[in-house]
ROFISE-61537 format. One record per residue (C-alpha): x, y, z. Coordinates in steps of 0.05 Angstrom, whole numbers, padded with zeros to 5 digits, always signed. Layout:
N
XYZ ...
END
This chain:
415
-00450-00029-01403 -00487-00068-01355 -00456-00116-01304 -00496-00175-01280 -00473-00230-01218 -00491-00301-01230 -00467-00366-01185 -00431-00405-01243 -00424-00487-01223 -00346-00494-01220 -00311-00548-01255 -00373-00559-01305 -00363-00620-01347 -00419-00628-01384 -00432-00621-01463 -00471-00555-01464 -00417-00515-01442 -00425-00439-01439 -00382-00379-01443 -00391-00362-01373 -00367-00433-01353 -00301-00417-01401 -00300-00356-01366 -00295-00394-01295 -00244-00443-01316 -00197-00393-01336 -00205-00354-01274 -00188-00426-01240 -00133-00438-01284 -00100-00363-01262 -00113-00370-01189 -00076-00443-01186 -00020-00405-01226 -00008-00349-01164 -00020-00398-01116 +00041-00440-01141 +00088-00373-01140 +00053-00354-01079 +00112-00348-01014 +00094-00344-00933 +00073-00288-00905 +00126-00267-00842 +00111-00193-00810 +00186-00199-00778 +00236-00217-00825 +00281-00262-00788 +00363-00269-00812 +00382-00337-00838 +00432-00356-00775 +00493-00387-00804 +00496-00473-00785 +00560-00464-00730 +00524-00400-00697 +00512-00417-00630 +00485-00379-00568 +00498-00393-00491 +00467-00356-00434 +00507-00360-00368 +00481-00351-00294 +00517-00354-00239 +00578-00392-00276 +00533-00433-00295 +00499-00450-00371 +00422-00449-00373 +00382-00509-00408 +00321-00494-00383 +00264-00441-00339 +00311-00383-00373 +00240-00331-00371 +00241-00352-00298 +00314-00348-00287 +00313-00279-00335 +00250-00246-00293 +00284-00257-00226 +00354-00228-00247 +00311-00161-00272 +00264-00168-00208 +00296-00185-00145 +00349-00132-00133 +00299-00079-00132 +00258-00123-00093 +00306-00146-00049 +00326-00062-00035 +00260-00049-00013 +00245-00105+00035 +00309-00087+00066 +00300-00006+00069 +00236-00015+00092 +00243-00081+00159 +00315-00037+00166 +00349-00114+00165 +00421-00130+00138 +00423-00170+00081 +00451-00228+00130 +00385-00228+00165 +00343-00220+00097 +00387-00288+00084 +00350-00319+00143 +00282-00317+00119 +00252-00383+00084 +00222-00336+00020 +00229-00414-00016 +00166-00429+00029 +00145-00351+00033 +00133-00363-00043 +00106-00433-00041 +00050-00402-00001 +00032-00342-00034 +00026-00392-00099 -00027-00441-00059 -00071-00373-00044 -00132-00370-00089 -00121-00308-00132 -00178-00261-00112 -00148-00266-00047 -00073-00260-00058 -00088-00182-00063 -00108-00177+00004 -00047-00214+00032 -00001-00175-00009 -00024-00116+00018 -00024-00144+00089 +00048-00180+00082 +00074-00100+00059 +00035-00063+00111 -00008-00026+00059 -00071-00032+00097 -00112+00031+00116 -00088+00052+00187 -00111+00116+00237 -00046+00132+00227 -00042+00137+00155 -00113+00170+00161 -00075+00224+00202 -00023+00233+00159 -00060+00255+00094 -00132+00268+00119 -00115+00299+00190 -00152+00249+00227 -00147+00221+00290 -00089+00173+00294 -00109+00144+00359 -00129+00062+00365 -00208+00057+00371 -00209+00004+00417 -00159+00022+00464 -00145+00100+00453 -00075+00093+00484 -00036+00083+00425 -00031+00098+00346 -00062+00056+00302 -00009+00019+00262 -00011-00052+00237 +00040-00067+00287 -00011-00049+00352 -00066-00078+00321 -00028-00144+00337 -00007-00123+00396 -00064-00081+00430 -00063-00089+00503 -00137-00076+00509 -00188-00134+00543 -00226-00151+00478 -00167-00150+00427 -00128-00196+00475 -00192-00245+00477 -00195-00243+00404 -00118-00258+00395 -00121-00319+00441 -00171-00342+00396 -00134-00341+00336 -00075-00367+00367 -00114-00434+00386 -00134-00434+00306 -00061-00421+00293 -00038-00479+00333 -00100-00534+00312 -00072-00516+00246 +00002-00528+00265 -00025-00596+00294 -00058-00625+00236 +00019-00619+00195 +00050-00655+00246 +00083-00605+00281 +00122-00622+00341 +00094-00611+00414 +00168-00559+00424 +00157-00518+00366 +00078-00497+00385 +00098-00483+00454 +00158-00447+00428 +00103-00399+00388 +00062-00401+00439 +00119-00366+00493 +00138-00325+00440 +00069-00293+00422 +00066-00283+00502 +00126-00257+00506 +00113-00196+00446 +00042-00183+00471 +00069-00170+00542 +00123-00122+00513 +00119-00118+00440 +00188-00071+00443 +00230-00123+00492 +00277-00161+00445 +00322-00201+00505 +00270-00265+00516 +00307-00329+00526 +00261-00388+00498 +00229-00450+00541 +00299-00489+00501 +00357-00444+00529 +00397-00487+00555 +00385-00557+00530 +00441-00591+00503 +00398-00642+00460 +00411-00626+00388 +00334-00606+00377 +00332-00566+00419 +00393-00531+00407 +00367-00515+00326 +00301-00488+00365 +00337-00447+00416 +00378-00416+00362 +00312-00407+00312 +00278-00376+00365 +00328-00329+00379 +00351-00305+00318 +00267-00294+00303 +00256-00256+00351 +00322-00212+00354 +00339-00211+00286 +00277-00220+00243 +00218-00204+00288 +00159-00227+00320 +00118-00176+00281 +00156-00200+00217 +00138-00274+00238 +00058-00249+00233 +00072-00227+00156 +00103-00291+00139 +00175-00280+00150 +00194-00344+00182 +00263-00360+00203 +00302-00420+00160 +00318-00466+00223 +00242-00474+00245 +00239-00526+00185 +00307-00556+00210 +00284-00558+00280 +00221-00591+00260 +00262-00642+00223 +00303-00659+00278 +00248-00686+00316 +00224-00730+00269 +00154-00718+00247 +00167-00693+00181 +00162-00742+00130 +00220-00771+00090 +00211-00730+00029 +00263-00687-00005 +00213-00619+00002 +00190-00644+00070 +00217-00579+00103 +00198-00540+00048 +00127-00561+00056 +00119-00556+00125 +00151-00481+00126 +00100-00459+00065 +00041-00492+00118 +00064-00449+00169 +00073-00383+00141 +00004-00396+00111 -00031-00397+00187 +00012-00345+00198 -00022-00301+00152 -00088-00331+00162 -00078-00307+00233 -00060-00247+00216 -00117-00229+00175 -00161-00256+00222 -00133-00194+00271 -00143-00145+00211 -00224-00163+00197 -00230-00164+00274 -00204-00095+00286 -00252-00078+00216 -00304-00101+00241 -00295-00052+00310 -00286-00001+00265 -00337-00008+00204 -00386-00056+00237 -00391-00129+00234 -00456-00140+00198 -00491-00094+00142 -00538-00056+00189 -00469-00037+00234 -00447-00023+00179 -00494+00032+00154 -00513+00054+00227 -00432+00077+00235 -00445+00110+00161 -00502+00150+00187 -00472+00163+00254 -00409+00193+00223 -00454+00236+00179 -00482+00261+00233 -00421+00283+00269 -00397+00315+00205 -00462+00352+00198 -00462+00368+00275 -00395+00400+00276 -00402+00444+00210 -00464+00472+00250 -00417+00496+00305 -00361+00522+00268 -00416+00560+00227 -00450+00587+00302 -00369+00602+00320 -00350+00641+00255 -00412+00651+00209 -00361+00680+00156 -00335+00601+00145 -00372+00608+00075 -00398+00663+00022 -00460+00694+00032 -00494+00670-00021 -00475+00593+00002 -00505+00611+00086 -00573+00595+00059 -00539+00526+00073 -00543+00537+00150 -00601+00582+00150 -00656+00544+00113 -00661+00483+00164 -00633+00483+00233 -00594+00425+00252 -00645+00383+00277 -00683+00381+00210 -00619+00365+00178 -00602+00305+00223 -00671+00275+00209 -00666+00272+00141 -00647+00215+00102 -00571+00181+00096 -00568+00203+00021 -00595+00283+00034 -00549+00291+00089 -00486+00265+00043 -00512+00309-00008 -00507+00370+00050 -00444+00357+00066 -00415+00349-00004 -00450+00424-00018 -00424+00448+00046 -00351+00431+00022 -00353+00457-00043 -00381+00527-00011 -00322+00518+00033 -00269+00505-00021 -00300+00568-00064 -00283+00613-00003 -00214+00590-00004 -00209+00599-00088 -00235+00676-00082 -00189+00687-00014 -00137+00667-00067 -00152+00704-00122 -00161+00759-00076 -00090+00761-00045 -00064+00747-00120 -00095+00816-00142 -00068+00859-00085 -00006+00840-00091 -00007+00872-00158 -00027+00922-00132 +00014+00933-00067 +00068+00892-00079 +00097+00851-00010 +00161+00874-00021 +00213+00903+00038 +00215+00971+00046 +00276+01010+00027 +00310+01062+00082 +00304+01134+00065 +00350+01184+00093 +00317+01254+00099 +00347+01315+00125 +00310+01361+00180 +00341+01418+00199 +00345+01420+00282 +00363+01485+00315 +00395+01486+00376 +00416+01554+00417 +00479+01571+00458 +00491+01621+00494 +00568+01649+00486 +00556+01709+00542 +00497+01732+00588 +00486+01798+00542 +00470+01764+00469 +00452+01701+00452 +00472+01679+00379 +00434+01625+00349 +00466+01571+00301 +00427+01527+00255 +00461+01449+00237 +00423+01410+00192 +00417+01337+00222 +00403+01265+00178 +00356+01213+00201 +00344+01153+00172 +00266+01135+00163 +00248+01057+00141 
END
């Protein structure tokens, strides 16, 4: 039987009619047949709810009619969240009360997104410090520009040193042109001005009155107590990450040059914890660039200058103890002196240094293996105490015309 394909007009009408055309109005006839016993398709089957079946969702004594993802997400997320902040700034969870996290999150929201990464990691102190270098790659932990200190996020606010004080003043001024163009009032930027001052000059010193103390005008009084409780409570350092006390907004309202708005304080605390961390990153790439090099040629010259003093000590510790790797790997040391080696090109020194490493860790696998064999054989264990008996003669002499020996076994105990 042979089976042939042919496009067959549908519908034909005309008077020469042809089997096949019977043959495609009877297929027509059976697919309009299943498609009028045909049901939806559902991949979940779904139970018929009954008419009086009702559901409410309470929160906080309350009955939610509307953002209940929002309202769901921040019941599941914030305690956790809210535990960690706390264990980690060691506040109460009075003081974690007295941060503005309305405008905190108003901020973060304005950030473009390829930069809110950077700020998160900033705002949580997950930045790469010497000090974390230390801790997990035994570096030195010491500040590069000052070598007084560790480096932590904290002192590279805070570095006493000529040039990091130059470049904080000069974010400061940014800060406060910033400040200026939202209308903030002339007691609020000195206030941040003092306190920055203030923390620089003794960045553990917690007992600062402000330029307000004293001033029984009712502005003043919300600034002298923001102020305070900022710099006692919260922090100054906390301030830099965007942890802004609640009464700076009040304070700033009491003056009077906040608009008449309903999220007038809300707005103006979301503009300044953004300078904040504008300022604060500003600090970071500074100290970067002192480290890694401002431009791309700094850049690669510290590269190739830190290759160098790899390369340079591995050549003394191999003059010190020539035994650092296997024999077979000292044609490493051996083929070029060190001079050769530190003229050669950026990529053929990395690629020394990565062979140099891996002859390294092989001496450390076969010392391993080693020590795993022999204590098969001579097992580590403590040795047990023996006692073995030696017989020690001693003579007396009972009268001056005979002597009689006597013989008394002795024990002594042998480890």
């Amino acid at each position: 039987m042979v089976i042939a394909t042919e496009w067959v007009t549908g519908h034909y009408s005309g008077i020469d009619k042809e089997y096949k055309h019977h043959l495609n109005d009877s297929a027509d006839k059976l697919a309009g047949e299943f498609q009028l016993h045909q049901f939806p398709h559902c991949t979940i089957g779904k139970p018929i709810t009954s008419p009086d079946y009702k559901i409410r969702l309470l929160h906080d004594s309350s009955v939610l009619t509307s953002k209940v993802s929002t309202i769901l997400a921040a019941s599941i997320h914030d305690p956790p969240l809210v535990a960690y902040i706390l264990r980690k700034a060691g506040w109460s969870k009075f003081t974690f009360d007295k941060v503005r996290w309305d405008g905190h999150e108003r901020a973060f929201k304005r950030i473009p997104r390829y930069n809110q990464h950077s700020v998160t990691k900033l705002i949580h102190g997950l930045v790469n410090t010497k000090r974390q270098n230390h801790m997990y790659y035994n570096a030195s932990p010491f500040s590069p520009i000052c070598q007084a200190e560790e480096e932590m996020l904290e002192h590279v606010f805070t570095c006493p040193h000529l040039s990091a004080l130059q470049h904080h003043q000069a974010g400061l001024t940014n800060l406060f042109k910033a400040l200026q163009t939202a209308n903030t009032p002339q007691s609020i930027i000195d206030a941040l001005q003092y306190g920055f001052t203030q923390w620089w000059r003794a960045p553990t010193n917690t007992d600062v009155r402000p330029l307000t103390a004293g001033s029984l005008w009712g502005p003043d009084a919300v600034l002298t107590s923001a102020f305070i409780e900022q710099f006692r409570e919260i922090g100054w350092f906390h301030m830099c990450l965007g942890c802004v006390n609640t009464k700076w907004a009040s304070a700033g309202n009491q003056y009077g040059t906040h608009p008449c708005t309903p999220d007038a304080d809300l707005h103006w605390a979301s503009i300044l914890v953004a300078v904040l961390w504008r300022f604060s990153k500003s600090l970071w790439q500074y100290w970067n660039e002192v480290v890694h090099g401002a431009t791309v040629e700094e850049q690669e010259q510290r590269q190739i200058a830190s290759v160098r003093e790899k390369m340079t000590s591995f050549y003394n510790s191999y003059a010190e103890n020539p035994d650092m790797v296997l024999p077979r790997h000292q044609h490493l040391f051996t083929h070029c002196t060190l001079t050769e080696r530190l003229g050669a090109s950026y990529d053929n020194m990395s690629a020394w240094l990565r062979s140099v490493e891996q002859a390294i860790l092989v001496l450390q696998h076969q010392e391993a293996a080693n020590l795993e064999v022999s204590q098969l054989i001579f097992p580590s264990n403590q040795p047990e105490t023996v006692t073995i008996y030696i017989p020690v003669y001693s003579t007396r002499f009972l009268s001056s015309a005979s002597a009689q020996t006597s013989a008394s076994p002795r024990a002594f105990s042998l480890c």
